[in-house]
C-alpha positions in Angstrom: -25.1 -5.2 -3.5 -24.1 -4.5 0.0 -22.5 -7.5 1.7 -22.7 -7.4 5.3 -19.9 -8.4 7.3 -20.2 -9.9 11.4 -18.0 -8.8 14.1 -16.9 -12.2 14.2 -16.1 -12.3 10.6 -14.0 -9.1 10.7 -11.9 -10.2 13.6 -11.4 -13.8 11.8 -10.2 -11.9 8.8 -7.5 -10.1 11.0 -9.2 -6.5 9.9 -11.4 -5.2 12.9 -9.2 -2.8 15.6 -10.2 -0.8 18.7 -12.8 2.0 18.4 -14.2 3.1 15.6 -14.6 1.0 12.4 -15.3 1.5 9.3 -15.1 -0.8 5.6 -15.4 1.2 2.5 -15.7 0.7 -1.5 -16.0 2.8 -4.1 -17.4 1.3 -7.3 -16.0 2.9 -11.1 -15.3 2.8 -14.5 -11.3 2.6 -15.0 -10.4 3.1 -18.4 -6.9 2.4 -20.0 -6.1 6.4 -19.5 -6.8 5.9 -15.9 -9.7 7.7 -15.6 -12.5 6.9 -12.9 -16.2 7.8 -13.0 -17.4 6.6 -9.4 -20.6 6.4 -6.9 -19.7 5.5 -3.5 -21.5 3.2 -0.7 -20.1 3.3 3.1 -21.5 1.8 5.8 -20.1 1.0 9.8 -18.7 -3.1 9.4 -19.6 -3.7 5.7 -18.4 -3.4 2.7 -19.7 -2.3 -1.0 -19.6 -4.3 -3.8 -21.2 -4.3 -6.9 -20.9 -6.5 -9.6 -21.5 -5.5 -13.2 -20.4 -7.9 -16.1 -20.0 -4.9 -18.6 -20.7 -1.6 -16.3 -18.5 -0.2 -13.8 -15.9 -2.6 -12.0 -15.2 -2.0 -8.2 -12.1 -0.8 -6.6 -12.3 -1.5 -2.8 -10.4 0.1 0.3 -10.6 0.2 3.7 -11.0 3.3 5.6 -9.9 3.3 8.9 -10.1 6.4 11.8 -10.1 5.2 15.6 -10.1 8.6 17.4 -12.6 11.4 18.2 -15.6 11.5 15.9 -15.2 15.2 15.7 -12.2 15.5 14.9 -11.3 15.7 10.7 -7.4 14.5 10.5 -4.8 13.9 8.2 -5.5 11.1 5.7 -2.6 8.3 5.0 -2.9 6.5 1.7 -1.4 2.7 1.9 -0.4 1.4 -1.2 0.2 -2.6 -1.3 2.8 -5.2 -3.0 2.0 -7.5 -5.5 0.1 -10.7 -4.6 -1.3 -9.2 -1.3 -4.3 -6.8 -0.3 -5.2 -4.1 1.8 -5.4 -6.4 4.4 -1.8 -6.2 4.8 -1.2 -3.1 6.8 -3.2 -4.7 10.0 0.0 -3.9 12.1 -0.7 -0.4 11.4 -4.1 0.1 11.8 -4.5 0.2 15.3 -1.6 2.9 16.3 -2.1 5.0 13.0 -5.3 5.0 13.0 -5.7 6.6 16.2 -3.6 9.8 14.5 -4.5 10.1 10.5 -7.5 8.6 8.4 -5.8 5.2 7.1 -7.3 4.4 2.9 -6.2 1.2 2.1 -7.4 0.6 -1.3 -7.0 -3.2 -3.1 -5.4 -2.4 -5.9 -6.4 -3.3 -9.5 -7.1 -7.4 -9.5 -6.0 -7.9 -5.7 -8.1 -8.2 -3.2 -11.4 -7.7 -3.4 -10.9 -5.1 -6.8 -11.3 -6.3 -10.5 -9.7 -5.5 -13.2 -10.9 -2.6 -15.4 -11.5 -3.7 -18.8 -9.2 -2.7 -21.1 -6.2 -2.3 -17.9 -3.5 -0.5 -18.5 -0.6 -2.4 -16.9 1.9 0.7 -16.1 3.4 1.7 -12.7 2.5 5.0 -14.2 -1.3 4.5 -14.9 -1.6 2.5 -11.1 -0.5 6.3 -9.4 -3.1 7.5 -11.6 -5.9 5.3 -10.2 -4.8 6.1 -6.7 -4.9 9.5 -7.7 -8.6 9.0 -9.1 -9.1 7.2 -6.2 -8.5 9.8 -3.8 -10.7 12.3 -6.0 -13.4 9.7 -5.4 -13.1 10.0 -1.6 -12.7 13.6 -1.6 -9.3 13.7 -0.1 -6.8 16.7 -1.5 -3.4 15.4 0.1 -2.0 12.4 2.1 0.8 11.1 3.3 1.9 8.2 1.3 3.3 4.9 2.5 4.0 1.7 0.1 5.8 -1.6 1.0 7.3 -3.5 -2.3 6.2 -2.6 -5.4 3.7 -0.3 -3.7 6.4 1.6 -2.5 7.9 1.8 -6.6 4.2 2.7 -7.0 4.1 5.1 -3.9 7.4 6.7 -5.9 5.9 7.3 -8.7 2.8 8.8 -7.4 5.0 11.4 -5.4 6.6 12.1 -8.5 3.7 12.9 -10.5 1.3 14.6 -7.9 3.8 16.6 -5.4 1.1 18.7 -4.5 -0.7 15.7 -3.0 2.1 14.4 -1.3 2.7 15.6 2.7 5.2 13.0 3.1 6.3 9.9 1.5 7.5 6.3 3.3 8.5 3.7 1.1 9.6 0.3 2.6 11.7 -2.5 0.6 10.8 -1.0 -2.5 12.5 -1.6 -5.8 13.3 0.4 -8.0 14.8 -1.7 -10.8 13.1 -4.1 -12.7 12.2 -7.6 -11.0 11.9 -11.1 -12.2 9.0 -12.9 -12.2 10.7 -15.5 -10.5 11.2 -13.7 -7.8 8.1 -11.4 -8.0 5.7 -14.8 -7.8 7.9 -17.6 -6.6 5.6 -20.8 -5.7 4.3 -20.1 -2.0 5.9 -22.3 0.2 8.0 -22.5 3.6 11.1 -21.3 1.6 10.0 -18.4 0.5 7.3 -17.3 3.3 10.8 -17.6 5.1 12.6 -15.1 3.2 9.4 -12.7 2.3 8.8 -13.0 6.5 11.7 -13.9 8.1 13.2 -17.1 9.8 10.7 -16.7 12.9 7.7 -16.8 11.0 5.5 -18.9 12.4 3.8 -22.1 10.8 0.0 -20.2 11.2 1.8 -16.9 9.5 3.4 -18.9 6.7 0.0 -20.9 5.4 -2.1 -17.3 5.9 0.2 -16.1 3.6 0.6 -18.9 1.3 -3.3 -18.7 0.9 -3.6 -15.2 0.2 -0.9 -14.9 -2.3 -2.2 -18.3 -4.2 -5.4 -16.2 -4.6 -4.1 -14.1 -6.9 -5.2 -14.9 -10.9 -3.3 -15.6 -13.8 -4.0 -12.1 -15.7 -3.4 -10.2 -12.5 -0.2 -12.1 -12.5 0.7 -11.3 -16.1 -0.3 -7.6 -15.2 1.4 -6.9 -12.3 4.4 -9.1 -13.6 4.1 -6.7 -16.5 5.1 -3.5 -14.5 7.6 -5.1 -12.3 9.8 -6.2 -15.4 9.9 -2.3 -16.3 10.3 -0.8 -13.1 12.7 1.9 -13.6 12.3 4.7 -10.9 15.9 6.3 -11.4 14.5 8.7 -13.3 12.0 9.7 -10.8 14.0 9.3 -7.5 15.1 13.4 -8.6 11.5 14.0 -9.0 10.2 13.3 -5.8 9.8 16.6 -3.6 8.3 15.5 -0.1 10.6 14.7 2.5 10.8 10.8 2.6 11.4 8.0 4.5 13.3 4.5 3.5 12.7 2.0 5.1 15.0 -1.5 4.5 16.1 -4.8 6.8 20.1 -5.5 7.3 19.7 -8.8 6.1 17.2 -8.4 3.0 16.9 -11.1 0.2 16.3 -9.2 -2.0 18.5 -6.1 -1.9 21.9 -5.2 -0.2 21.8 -2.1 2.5 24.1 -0.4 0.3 21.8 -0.3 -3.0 19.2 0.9 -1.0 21.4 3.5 0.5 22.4 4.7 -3.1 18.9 5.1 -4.3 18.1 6.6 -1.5 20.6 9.3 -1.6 19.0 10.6 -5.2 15.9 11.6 -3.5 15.8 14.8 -1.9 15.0 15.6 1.3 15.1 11.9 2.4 16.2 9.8 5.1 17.8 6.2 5.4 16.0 3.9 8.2 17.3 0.5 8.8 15.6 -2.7 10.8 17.4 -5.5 12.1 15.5 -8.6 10.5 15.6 -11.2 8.2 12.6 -10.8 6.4 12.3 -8.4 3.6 8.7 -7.6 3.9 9.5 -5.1 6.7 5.9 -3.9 6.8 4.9 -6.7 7.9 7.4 -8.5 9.6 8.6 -5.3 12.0 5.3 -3.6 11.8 4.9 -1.8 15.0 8.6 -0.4 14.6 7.9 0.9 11.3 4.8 2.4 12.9 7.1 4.0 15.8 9.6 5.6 13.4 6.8 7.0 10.5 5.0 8.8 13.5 7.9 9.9 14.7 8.8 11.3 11.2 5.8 12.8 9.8 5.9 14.4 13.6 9.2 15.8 12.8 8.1 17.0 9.3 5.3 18.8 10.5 7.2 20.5 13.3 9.6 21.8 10.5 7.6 23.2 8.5 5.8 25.4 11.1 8.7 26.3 11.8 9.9 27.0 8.6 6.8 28.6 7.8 
């Protein structure tokens, strides 16, 4: 079934930019070994969706280009946090996507994706569905950027597929295991505050109270499932492509100084930190993220042609 979306119903939903638009699905099987048989539907403003009580469940993603039709760039794969949605990386869309392909895929029960039957709840198995995911779009290599847990996520899938990795950003990302306390506190002021900042504003607070009160109970118990074994000091070694870290000064979640100590285990890596008081950096400092990832993938780029 191909729903149809208005103009006016993109721009309420926060998702339609300058220039060129485009909303894309991909509809496949996702077994508990990760692997995705999948037919595709893309059309200008609308997206594909296809319901099947015991067929193939529906992973969807934006796919986002605003420059020259004729020209074929890089691709950038955004990876999500828990309890949010593609819809998240708006504050990158509209300077990004003027320079790389943006895929911004929902991940498994977020958003406007089901859960497979059968899921297998593992930050492992999640970088394998991305990596299926890209298959399905016919996309070798991307950069890679995840906020939160889609920066653990983002980790691992550096870890496991270097050869698809050009670069990797990860931005308050954990990489120990979290509480569901503090993975799915209650919505409210409080912790909109802290997530967003203290200059959040009443409108920002209730959009995010409503999207993240969306979220149901098994996706809960699924993502809360790989957040409690989050374990990425193993992998930090792992990860060949030069990377980015991105953290506030005042986070509530993690000190400056853990994040500079995992940082340091990665190779090729650089520290960035934003002066804020909201964790969710991605969101809350968007268009300085934005500044500083161009600038770096800019940087990586020039050094390896030089390089050679």
């Amino acid at each position: 079934m191909i729903a149809k979306l208005s103009r006016r119903d993109l721009l309420q939903s926060g998702c339609l930019g300058a220039g060129a638009f485009h909303l894309s699905a991909f509809t496949g099987f996702v077994n508990p070994t990760g692997n995705i048989v999948t037919s595709r539907e893309r059309v200008e403003d609308a997206s594909a969706e296809v319901k099947s009580p015991d067929g193939p469940a529906e992973l969807f993603y934006r796919d986002d280009w605003l420059g020259a039709p004729w020209v074929k760039p890089d691709s950038v794969l955004f990876i999500h946090g828990n309890d949010e949605s593609s819809v998240s990386w708006f504050g990158w869309v509209p300077r990004m996507g003027q320079e790389f392909r943006l895929l911004r895929p929902d991940l498994p029960g977020l958003g406007r994706s089901a859960i497979p039957a059968g899921f297998d709840w593992t930050i492992s198995n999640l970088a394998k569905v991305l990596a299926h995911f890209l298959d399905s779009v016919e996309v070798d290599t991307v950069h890679v950027i995840g906020a939160k847990s889609g920066g653990s996520i983002a980790m691992q899938f550096a870890a496991e597929y270097p050869q698809r990795t050009r670069t990797l950003t990860v931005a308050s990302a954990p990489i120990t295991p979290v509480s569901s306390k503090v993975a799915f506190s209650a919505p409210s002021t409080v912790s909109q505050q802290k997530r967003l900042g203290s200059a959040a504003s009443k409108e920002q607070i209730e959009y995010w109270n409503k999207m993240m009160s969306s979220t149901s109970p098994e996706t809960r118990a699924g993502i809360g499932k790989v957040e409690a074994a989050i374990d990425m000091e193993p992998v930090l070694p792992r990860i060949s492509a030069p990377t980015l870290v991105i953290t506030v000064d005042r986070s509530g979640l993690q000190s400056v100084e853990t994040v500079l100590r995992y940082q340091q285990k990665i190779p090729n890596s650089r520290l960035l930190v934003i002066p804020s008081d909201g964790y969710h950096v991605a969101v809350v400092k968007a268009d300085e993220c934005v500044t500083n990832v161009l600038a770096f993938i800019k940087d990586t780029q020039q050094h390896r042609q030089t390089t050679g």
